[in-house]
C-alpha positions in Angstrom: 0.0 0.0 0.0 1.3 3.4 -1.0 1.7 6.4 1.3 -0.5 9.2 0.8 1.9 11.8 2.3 4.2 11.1 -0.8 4.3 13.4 -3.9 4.2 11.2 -7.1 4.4 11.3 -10.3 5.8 14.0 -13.6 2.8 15.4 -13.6 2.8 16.3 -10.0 6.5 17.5 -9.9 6.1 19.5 -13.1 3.2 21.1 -11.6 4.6 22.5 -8.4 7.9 23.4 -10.3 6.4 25.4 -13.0 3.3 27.2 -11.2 4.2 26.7 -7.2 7.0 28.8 -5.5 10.2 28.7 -4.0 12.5 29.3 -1.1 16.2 28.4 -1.0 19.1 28.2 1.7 22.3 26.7 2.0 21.8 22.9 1.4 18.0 22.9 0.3 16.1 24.7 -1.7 12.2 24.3 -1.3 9.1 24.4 -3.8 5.5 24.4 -3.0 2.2 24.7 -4.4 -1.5 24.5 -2.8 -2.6 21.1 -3.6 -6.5 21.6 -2.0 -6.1 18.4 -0.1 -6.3 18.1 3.2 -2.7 16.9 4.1 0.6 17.7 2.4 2.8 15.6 0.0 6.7 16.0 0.3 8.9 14.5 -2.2 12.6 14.6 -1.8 15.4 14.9 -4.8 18.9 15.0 -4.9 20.5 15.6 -9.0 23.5 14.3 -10.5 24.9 17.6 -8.9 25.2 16.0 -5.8 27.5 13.6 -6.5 27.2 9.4 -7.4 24.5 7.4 -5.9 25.9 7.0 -2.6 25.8 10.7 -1.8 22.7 11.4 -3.3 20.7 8.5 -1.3 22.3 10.0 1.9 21.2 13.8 0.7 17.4 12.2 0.6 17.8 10.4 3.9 19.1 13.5 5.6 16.6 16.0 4.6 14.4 13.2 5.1 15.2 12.8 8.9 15.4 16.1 9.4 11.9 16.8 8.1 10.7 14.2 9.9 12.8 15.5 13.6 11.6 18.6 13.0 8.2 20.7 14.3 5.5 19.7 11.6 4.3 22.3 8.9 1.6 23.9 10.2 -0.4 24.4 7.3 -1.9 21.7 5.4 -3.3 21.3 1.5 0.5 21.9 0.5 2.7 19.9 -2.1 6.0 20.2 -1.1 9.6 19.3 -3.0 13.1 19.6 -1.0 15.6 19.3 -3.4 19.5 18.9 -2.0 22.0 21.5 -3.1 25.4 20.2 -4.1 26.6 21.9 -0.9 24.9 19.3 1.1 27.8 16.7 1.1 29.4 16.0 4.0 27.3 18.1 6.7 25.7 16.6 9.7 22.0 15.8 10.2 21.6 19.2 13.1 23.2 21.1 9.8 20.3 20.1 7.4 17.5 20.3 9.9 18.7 24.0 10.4 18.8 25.0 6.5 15.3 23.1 6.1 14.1 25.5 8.7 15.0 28.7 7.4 13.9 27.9 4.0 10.7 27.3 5.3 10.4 30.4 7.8 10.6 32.2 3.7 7.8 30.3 2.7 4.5 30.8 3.3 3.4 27.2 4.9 4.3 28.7 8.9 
């Protein structure tokens, strides 16, 4: 059984890319879009920029832990996308949480 709370799908992602907005910080950089559901969907992405396959899968898992550590998002009805920067190699868990923070104090989902 699939997760609801999980953004799927090109269609999805294209969406929130081309007509949602966006807030960056050091390591992340976040997009979202109203998605008139009554819970959010995050989806997590990491490109070739990050480096091979071993340090992307650790970008996802950290923003991925530190969204889950961290005070939920207030606001619901939201697709959300974190997407790693390349700058996100070799920083700590406390490091992410922190970045993931601030770029969504710029947003409007707190």
């Amino acid at each position: 059984m699939l997760k609801k709370e999980v953004l799927r799908g090109d269609r999805n992602f294209d969406r929130v890319y081309k007509k949602g907005k966006s807030a960056g910080d050091r390591y992340v950089v976040v997009f979202y879009k109203k998605n008139n559901l009554p819970y959010n969907r995050t989806g997590f992405l990491a490109s070739k920029k990050v480096g091979n396959a071993v340090a992307r899968n650790r970008a996802r898992r950290l923003m991925k832990e530190s969204v889950r550590t961290m005070k939920p998002i207030s606001k619901t009805g939201f697709d959300i996308i974190f997407i790693a920067r390349n700058t996100i190699n070799n920083r700590k868990c406390a490091d992410v949480k922190k970045s993931i923070e601030a770029a969504i104090k710029r947003t409007d989902l707190k």
